[in-house]
N, C-alpha and C positions, 0 to 999 in steps of 0.2 A: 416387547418392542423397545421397552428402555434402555434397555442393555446394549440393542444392539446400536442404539443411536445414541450412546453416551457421549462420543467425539463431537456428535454435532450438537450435541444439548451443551457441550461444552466451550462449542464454539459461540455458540448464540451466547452463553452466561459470561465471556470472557473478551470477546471484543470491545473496543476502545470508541465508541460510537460516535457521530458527526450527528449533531441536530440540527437538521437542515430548515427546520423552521421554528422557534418561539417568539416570547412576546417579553416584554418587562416584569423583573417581581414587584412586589412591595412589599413596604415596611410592614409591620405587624399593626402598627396604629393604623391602617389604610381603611375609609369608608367601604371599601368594596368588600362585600360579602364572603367570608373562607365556603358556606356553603357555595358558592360560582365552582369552586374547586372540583364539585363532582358533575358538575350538570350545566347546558347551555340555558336554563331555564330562568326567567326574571320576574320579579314583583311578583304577584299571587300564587303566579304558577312555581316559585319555588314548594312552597306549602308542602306540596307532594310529592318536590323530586327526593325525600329521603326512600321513596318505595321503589325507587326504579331500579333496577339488577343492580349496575351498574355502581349506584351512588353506594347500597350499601356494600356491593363488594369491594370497593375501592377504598372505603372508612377501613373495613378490616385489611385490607394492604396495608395501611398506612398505622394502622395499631398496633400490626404485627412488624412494621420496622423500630416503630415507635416502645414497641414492650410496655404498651399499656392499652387498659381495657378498649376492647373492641366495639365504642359506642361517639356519636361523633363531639359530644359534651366531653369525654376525656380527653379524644385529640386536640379539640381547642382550649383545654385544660395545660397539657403537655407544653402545649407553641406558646403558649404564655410564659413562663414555666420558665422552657430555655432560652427564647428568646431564636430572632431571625438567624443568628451567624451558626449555632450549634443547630438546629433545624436544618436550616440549608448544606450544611456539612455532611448533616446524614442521608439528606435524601442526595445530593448530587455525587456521593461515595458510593453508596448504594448505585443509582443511576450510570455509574463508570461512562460520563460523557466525559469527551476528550475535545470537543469543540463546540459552537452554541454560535448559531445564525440567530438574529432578533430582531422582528421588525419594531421597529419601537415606536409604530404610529397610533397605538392607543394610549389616549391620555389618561393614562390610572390615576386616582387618588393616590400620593404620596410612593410614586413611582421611582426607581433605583436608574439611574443613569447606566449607558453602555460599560464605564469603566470598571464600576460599581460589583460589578458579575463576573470579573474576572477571580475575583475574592472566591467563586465557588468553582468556575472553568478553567482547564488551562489556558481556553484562546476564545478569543468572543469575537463575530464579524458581525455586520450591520446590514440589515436589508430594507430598503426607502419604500417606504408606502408611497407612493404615485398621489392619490385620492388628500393623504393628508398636508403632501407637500405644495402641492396645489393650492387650498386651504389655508394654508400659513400665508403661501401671497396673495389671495386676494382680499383677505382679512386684514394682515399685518400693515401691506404694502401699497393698498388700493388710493389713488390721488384721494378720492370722494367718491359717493354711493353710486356714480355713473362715468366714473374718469378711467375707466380699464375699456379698451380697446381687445377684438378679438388676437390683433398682432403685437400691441404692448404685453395683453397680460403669457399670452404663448412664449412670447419671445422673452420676458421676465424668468418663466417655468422654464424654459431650456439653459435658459445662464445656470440657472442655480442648481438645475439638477447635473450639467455638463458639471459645473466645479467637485460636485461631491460623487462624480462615478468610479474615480479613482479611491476611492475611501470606504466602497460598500463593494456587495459581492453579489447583488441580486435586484434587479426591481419585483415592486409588489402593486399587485392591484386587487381591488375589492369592490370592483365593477357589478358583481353578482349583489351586492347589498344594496347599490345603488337603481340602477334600470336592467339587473340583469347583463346575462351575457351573452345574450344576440347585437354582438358591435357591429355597428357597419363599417368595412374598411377603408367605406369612399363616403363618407361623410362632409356635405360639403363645408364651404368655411361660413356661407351665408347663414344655415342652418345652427351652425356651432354660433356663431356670431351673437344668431338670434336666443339662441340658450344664453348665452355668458347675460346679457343685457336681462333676462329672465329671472338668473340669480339675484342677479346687482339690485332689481327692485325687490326682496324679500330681504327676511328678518335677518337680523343679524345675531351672531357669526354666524356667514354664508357655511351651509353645508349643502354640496353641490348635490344637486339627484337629479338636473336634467340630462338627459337622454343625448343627446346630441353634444352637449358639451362634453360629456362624461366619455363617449366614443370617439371625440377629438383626441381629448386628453391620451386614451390610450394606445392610440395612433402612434400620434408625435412622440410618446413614451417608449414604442414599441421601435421607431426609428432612430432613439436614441440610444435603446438597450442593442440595435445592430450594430451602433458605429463603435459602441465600446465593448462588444462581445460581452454583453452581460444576458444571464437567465432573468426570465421574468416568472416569479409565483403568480397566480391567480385562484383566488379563492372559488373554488367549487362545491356542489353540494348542502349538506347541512350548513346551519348554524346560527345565531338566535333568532329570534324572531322578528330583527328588524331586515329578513331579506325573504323575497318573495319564493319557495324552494324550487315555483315550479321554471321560474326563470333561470336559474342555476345549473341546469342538465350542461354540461360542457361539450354536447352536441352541437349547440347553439355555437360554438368557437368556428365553426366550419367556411365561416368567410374569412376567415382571418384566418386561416389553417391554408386556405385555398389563395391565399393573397402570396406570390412570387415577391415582393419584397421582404417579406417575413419567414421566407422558407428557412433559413438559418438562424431563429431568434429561436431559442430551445425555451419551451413555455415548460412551467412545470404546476401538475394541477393536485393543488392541496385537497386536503382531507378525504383522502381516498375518494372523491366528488362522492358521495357517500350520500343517497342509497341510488346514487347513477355510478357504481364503481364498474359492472359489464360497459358502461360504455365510456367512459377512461379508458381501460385495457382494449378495448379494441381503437379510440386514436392512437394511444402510443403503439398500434400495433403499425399501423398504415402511414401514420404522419412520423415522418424522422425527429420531429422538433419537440416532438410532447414527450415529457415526462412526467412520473405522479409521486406522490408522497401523500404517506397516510396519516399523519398525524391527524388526531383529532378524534377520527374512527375510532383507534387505540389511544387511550382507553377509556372514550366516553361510552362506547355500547357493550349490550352483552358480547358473554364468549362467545357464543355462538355468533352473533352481529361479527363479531372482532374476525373470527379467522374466516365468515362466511364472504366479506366484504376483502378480507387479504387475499383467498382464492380467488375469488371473483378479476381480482387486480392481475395475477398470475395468470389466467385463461388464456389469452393472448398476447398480452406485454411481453418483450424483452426483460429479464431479472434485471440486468447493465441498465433497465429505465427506470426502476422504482425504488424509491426512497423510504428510510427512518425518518419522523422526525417525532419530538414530543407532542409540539405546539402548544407548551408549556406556558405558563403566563401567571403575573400575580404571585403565585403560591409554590415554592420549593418540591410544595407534593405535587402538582402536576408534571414536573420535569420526572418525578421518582416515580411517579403510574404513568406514564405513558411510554420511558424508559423500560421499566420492569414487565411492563401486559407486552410491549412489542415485543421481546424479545421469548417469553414462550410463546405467546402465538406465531412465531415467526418460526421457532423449533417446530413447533406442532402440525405448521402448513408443510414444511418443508418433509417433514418424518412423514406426514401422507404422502409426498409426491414420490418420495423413497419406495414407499409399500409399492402407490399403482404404477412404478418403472416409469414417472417419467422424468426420477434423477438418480442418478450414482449419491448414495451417501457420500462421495471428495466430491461430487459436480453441489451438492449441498451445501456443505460446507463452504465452498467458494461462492455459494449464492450470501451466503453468511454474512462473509465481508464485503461484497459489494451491494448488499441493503444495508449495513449499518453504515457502509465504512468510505468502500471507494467509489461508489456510482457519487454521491455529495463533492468529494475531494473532485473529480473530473468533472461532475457540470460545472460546480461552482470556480472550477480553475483555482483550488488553494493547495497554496505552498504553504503548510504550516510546520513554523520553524521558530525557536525561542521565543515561543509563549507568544507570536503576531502571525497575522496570516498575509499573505502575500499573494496578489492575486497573477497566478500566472497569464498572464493573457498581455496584449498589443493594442493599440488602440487601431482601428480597420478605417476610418475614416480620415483622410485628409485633415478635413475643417475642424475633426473634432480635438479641444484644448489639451493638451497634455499638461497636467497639473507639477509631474516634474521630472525629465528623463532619468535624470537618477534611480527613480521606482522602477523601470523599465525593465522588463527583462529582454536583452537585444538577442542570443544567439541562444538555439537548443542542439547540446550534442546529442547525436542518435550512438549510442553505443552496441560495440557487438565485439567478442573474443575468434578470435581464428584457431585453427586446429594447432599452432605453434603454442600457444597460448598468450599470443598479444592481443593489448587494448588497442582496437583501433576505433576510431567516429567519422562519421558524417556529420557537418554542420548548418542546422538550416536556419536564416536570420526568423525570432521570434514570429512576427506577421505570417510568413510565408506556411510555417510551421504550422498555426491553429487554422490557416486556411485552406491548407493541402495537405501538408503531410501528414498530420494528425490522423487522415482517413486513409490518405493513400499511399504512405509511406515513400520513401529515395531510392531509387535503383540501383543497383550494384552487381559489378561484373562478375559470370563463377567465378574468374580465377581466383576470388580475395579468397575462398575457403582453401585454396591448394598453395598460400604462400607460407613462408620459410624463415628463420629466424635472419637469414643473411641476403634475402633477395625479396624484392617484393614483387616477385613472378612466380606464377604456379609450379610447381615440381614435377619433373617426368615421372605417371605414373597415377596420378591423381584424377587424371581425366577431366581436373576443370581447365578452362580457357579463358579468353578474350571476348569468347564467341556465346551469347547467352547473359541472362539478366534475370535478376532476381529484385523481389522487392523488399529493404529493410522495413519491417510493420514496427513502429513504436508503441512498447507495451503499455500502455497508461500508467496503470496502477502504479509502474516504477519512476515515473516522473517525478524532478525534487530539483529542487534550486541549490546549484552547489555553496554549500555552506562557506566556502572559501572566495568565491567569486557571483558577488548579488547580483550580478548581470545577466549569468549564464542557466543554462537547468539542461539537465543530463536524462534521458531515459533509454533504458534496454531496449532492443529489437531482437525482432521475431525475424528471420527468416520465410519470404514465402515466394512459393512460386508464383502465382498467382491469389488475387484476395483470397484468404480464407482459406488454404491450403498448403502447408508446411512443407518446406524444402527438405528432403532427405538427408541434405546436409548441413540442417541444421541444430547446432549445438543446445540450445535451450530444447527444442522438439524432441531432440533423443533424450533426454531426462525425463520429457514428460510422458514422453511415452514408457517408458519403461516402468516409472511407476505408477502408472495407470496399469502396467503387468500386475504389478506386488501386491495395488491395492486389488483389483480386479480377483486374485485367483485365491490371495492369501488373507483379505481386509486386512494390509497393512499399511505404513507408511514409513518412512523414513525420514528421521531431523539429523540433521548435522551441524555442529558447533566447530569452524576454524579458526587455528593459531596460527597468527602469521608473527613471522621471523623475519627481520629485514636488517642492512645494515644503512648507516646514516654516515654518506661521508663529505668532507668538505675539499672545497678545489684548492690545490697550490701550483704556482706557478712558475717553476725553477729553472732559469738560462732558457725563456723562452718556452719551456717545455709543458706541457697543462698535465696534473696527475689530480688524482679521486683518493684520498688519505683517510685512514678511518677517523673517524668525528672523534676518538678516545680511546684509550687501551688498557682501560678496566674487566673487571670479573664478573661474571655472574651473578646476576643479583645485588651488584653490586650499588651503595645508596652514593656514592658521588655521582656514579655515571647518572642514575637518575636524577640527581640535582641536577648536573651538570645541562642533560636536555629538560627539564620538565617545562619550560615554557613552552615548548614546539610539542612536548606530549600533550599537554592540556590544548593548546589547540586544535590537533587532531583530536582528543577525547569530545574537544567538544564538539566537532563538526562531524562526528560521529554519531553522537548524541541528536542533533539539529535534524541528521538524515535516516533516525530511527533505526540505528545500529549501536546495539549493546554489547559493549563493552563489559567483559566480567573482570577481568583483570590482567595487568601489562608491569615488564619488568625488564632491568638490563639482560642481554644475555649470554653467553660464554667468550661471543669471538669481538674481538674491537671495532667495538662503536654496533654493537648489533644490538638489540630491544626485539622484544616479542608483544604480541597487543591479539590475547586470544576477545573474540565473540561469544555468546550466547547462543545455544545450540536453536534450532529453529527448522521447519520444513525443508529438508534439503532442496528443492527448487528455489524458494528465497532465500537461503543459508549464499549456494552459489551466485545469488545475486547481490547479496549483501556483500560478498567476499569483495567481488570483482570494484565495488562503490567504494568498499573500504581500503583499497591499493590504490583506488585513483586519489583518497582522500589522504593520504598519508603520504602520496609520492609529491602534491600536488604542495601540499602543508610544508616539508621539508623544501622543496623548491622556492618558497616565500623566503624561507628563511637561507639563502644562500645553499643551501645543503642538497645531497643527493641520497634520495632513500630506494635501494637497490633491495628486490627482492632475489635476485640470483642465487640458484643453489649452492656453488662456489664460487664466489668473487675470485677469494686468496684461496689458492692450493694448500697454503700452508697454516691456514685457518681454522675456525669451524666452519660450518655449511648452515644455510637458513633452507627450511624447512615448510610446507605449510599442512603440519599434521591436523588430521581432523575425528573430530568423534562422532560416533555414529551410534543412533538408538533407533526399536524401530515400535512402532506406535499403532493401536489396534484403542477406535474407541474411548483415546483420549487415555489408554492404560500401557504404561511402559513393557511391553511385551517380551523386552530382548533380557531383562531384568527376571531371574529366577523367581522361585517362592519354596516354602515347605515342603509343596507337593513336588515341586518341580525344578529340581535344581540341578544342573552339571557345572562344576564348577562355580557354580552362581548364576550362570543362565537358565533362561527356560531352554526345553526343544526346540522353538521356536528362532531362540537366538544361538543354538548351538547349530541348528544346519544352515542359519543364513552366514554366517559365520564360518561353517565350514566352506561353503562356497566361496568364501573371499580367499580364505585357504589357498584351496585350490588349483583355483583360478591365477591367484595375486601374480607370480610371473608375466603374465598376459594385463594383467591387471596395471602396472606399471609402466606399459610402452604410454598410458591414458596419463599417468599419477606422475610418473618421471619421464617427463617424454624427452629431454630433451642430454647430448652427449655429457653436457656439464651437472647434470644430475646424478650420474656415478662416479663423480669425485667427491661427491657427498656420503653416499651410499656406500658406507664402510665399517668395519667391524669397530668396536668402543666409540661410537663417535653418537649412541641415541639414535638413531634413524634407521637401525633395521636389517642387516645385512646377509642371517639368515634366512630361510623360510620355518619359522615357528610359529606360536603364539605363546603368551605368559599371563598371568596375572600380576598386573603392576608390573610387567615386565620393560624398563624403556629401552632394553637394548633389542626386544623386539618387534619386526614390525607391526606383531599386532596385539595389542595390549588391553584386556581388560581391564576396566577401572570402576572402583569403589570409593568414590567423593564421600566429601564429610555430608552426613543424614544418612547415608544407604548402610544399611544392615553387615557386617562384616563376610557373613558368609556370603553376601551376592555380590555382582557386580549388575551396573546401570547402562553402560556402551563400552564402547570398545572404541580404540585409536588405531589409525594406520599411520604408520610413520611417514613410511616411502610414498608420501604426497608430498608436491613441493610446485613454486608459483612459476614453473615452464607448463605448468598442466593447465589447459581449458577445465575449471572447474565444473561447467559443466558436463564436458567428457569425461571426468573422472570421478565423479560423482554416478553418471550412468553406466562406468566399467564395474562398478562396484555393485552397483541396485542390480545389473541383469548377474553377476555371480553366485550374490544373495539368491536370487530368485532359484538360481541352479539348485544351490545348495536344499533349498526348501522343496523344491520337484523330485530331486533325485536324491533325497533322506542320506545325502552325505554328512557324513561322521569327521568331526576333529580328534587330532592326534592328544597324546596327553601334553598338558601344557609343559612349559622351558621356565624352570624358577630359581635361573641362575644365569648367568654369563651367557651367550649361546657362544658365543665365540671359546667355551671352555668342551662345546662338544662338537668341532668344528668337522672331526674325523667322520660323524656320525648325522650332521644336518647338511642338508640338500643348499649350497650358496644360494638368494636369490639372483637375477642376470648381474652380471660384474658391469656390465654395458650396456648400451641402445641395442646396438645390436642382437644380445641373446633375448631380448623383454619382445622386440621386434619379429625374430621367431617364432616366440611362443603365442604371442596373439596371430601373428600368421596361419598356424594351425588350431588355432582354439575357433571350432564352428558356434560353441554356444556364445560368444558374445560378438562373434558377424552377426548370430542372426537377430539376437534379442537389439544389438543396436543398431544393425542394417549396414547389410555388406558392403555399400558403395562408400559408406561415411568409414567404416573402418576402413578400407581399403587407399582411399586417400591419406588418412592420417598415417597411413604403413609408408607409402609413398616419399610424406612428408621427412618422416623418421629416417627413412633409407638418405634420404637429399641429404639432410643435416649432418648424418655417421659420416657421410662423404666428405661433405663440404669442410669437416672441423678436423677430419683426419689428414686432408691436406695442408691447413690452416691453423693448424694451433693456437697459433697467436691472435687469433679472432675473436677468442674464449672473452677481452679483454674489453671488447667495446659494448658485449652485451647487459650490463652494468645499465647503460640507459634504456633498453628495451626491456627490463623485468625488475 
């Protein structure tokens, strides 16, 4: 079974994880016990927590990162030894968290400040204990032992919590420690009244437990966390012994579940409510508002406890509900075992659910990252972006203070590519967005998928209209604050006819469907790595007349031209960087004022998404700086041509597939990646009405010019369009992917990305064979290779009659794109001179 779930044992081992819930560490001098480290257990009852599964399995975790004996006298040997900053190093390396919520309401012994943890996290948010902020005021703040009023001291609690909503990412309560979590929602004030004045006469410092105050409190908390769109944790379940467990059952939430003012406050219920985790998964099954997270569970209990209490979570729950988190606290090793057990138990749940069919190994996988990764990033609304988090969200309430509009995020674009291949959006002000669209997406008329590089009306042919509506869905997970403008945040959309059912014609769905094919028939997948090619030019304004001049007219590679821009590189590097697109490396390039800025290869579905982020981030960067970055195939006829060549591998189990071996090698490929490959072959004339779709894309497409003009393939071949390659680490006799030249930025990435996966597919079905490679010129055996289309036109043809990628991508979507093709041949062959203005559109 290992083998065959390598991919996703590799997904669990290699994701970047969000800790949606810990606690503070501390120093090494800290009174608090390192044995607290394995066990919820205190005073006498430690004695014998070293016997419990748990403690000692988790001592040997911690030895074996440690490389010293496996006895818990050596580990506290060790941590002396190196001391906090080298301990913490290892375990949060190890740990691979990439972000850390903290509620910092426990007063530790010699406890680490929020900033303090940045030293081991890249980003650290805050989450407000309710119970203890409370406590601070009527301790700190109180006139005299009976001067607090039930409306003074309320009205105190909401100043100060209103100030700091803007600064945290979450409220927390721990009501279950206190009376339990059968709150009333209608608690009156008399009652609460009579509690506060109940505290007031008891010992000092007040720590609150009555009942009635305590269900105030979490009221008015609950009302605050709707006006500013914040999640509330609520402690459920286990945990030490100062809480009653049988109080804790998160059943008991059901008036407050059932309360219409709260329908929209998204609660999320810690520690898998653990050993009530059945009835966790069945609220977040029925209530929209509840979500859970396990921390705690993992990895305080056995294995068994561990993944029996993770199923348990999975029975009914939404995956999009349930959470990672450590619930780390104190001790660097709790972030490192509770990091480390979730993530094989989390392999090991999910590899069952694989065996009994109730997930695709890629439907796995994608539960992957959104337990470790994005379900955290969407409740909590964070934009994490240079090492701060940002909380995406509006404030909902009138009355409630805005700490500083400048924090704000005012406008979110909804983006989406049309069959032309332009960026076009929808723009919804912030509010409206987390209160509507978010769930229900902006309507949009067919015609947008039937428009033209030159009209923004549908093309005869296409069959969309005026007449009909579709809903743009906004894809979460691709939500992100444009690094270039802190006001704004950008997210993809989905196409749907209706909720929950994808438009035919839409462009992200036709990738996904097709490689839902590859994976499906072949267990395969596909990554793709694009180079984009662009030119940078600035405006001059001569006798009136406004012209677009290239930025410079340097050479290839050349190190002025890159002095000359590197301040405008580095700021798109860096807002590249900010939006989680990897940069491998960028250089001038042949024609004036041109630069290339390839990516890191990646899941061709985000690859295309990334692509599309990163032209908006480079077009948008140059803009700032007076400048125009054009991706147009040929701007200047008499130039070079920019390009947006892409490489392609294809991936089985987390193993490079398309990459030969000893047993198995033609030319350096496997079988595997000699027939998918042959199918790009094949196909690639049809292939290119997707990849060059547009008339100025065969002014590119020429013989010596690198971009492919033959139909061959080569090794290291660049005047081929299709090129395997051998990067520095790969073995001489293989090759690692392959590039297609003749892709360039008139292509809907994702249309061209899906012409290519359903050829693949061919080639795989129908055990098509490639020709012997071109290890020379192809233009030197020009008498003897087949041109690829010279034009729109002939490429337009040839997917005309090519039935396998109508069918694998659906006839109606190719059909209009033909349509479109046909407009444009028209439109540019009467026009010529139109070639000229398309500079701003690509």
């Amino acid at each position: 079974m290992e083998a065959r779930y390598a991919a996703l044992r590799r997904a669990t081992e290699e994701v970047a994880a969000v800790d949606g819930h810990a606690h503070n560490l501390v120093e090494l001098g800290s009174a608090f016990p390192f044995t607290r480290c394995f066990c919820e257990a205190d005073g006498d009852a430690l004695a014998l927590a070293p016997h419990s599964l748990s403690f000692k399995r988790s001592v040997r975790d911690i030895a074996s990162l440690y490389n010293c004996e496996a006895s818990l006298e050596k580990v506290e040997e060790f941590r002396r030894t190196e001391g906090l900053k080298s301990i913490a190093s290892k375990c949060f390396q190890a740990a691979n968290i990439s972000v850390i919520l903290i509620d910092d309401g426990i007063p530790f012994d010699k406890m680490l400040d929020l900033e303090s943890h940045k030293a081991f996290a890249p980003v650290v948010g805050r989450v407000l204990r309710i119970e203890r902020l409370a406590e601070t005021i009527i301790n700190d703040e109180s006139l005299s032992g009976s001067g607090w009023t039930l409306d003074s001291f309320i009205g105190s609690y909401v100043t100060k919590l209103a100030t700091v909503c803007n600064q945290i990412v979450a409220l927390k309560s721990i009501a279950a420690y206190r009376s339990g979590l059968e709150i009333n929602p209608n608690v009156s004030k008399t009652d609460a009244e009579d509690g506060l004045q109940k505290e007031l006469t008891g010992p000092r410092p007040i720590r609150i437990t009555n009942k009635n105050l305590i269900d105030y409190l979490f009221i008015c908390s609950l009302e605050i966390a709707v006006s500013f769109n914040l999640p509330v944790q609520i402690h459920t379940g286990f945990g030490d012994k100062d809480l009653d467990l049988r109080k804790c059952n998160p059943l008991h939430l059901r008036g407050v579940l059932e309360d219409e003012r709260f329908a929209k406050c998204q609660l999320v219920l810690l520690h898998a409510s653990y050993p009530f985790s059945k009835e966790a998964s069945y609220l977040a099954s029925v209530y929209s508002q509840v979500y859970l997270d396990f921390g705690l569970a993992i990895p305080k209990l056995s294995v068994h406890g561990m993944i029996s209490s993770l199923k348990e979570l999975l029975e009914l729950a939404p995956i999009k509900k349930v959470m990672f988190s450590t619930d780390g606290y104190a001790f660097p090793e709790t972030y490192y075992l509770g990091a480390n057990r979730s993530r094989d138990v989390v392999y090991r749940v999910l590899a069952a659910a694989c065996e009994d069919g109730d997930l695709s190994i890629q439907e796995a996988i994608e539960a992957v990252e959104d337990i470790f990764r994005r379900n955290a990033l969407h409740l909590y609304k964070l934009n994490v972006a240079n090492g701060s988090i940002n909380r995406e969200t509006s404030i909902a309430a009138d009355s409630a203070p805005l700490s500083s509009v400048e924090e704000d995020i005012l406008f979110v674009r909804i983006i989406w590519t049309d069959a032309s291949g332009q960026h076009r959006c929808r723009v919804v002000p912030a509010g409206r967005f987390d209160d509507v669209t978010r769930n229900k997406g902006v309507g949009l008329t067919f015609a947008a998928m039937g428009m033209t590089s030159f009209c923004d009306g549908p093309a005869d042919g296409t069959n969309l209209t005026g007449v009909g509506e579709i809903r743009l869905m906004p894809d979460m997970p691709t939500l992100m604050r444009l690094p270039w403008s802190k006001h704004e945040q950008m997210v993809m959309a989905d196409m749907q006819i209706r909720p929950g059912e994808a438009w035919e014609y839409c462009p992200r769905n036709a990738l996904r469907k097709v490689t839902k094919v590859l994976l499906d028939e072949f267990n395969v997948t596909m990554k793709a790595g694009f180079e984009n090619e662009f030119f940078l030019r600035r405006k001059l304004v001569s006798d009136g007349v406004e012209q677009w001049v290239p930025y410079d007219k340097t050479n290839y590679c050349s190190t002025s031209a890159f002095d000359g821009a590197s301040s405008i590189l580095q700021e798109i590097y860096s807002c590249l960087k900010a939006s989680n697109i990897v940069v491998e490396q960028l250089h001038a390039e042949a024609g004036k004022g041109q630069f290339e800025i390839a990516l890191k290869y990646t899941l061709c579905t985000l690859a295309a998404d990334k692509l599309i982020y990163a032209r908006e981030t480079i077009k948008s960067v140059a803009r700032k700086h007076g400048l125009l970055a054009t991706f147009l195939p040929k701007p200047d006829l008499n130039d070079i041509g920019s390009g947006s060549h892409v490489h392609l591998s294809l991936w089985e189990n987390g193993v490079n597939v398309f990459m030969g071996s000893s047993k198995d090698n033609f030319h350096g490929m496997s079988k595997t990646g000699e027939k998918f490959l042959a199918g790009v072959y094949h196909h690639l004339s049809s292939i290119l009405a997707f990849t060059a779709p547009h008339p100025n894309s065969y002014d590119r497409i020429q013989p010596n010019t690198w971009s492919g003009a033959y139909l061959c393939w080569g090794k290291e071949n660049r005047e081929a369009p299709l090129r395997t390659a051998c990067p520095p680490g790969v073995p001489l006799d293989l090759v690692s992917n392959f590039e297609i030249k003749s892709f360039d930025a008139c292509a809907n990435p994702h249309l061209g990305l899906a012409a290519i996966v359903a050829a693949g597919i061919d080639g795989l079905r129908s055990d098509l064979k490639l020709p012997e490679p071109i290890e020379s010129n192809p233009a030197d055996y020009a008498s003897k290779l087949k041109r690829l289309p010279q034009n729109l036109q002939e490429a337009v043809e040839s997917l005309s009659a090519d039935k396998v990628l109508h069918e694998l991508i659906g006839d109606k979507l190719v059909s209009s794109a033909l349509a479109i093709r046909k407009a444009e041949i028209d439109h540019y062959a009467k026009k010529p001179g139109a070639f000229s203005d398309l500079i701003h559109l690509y």
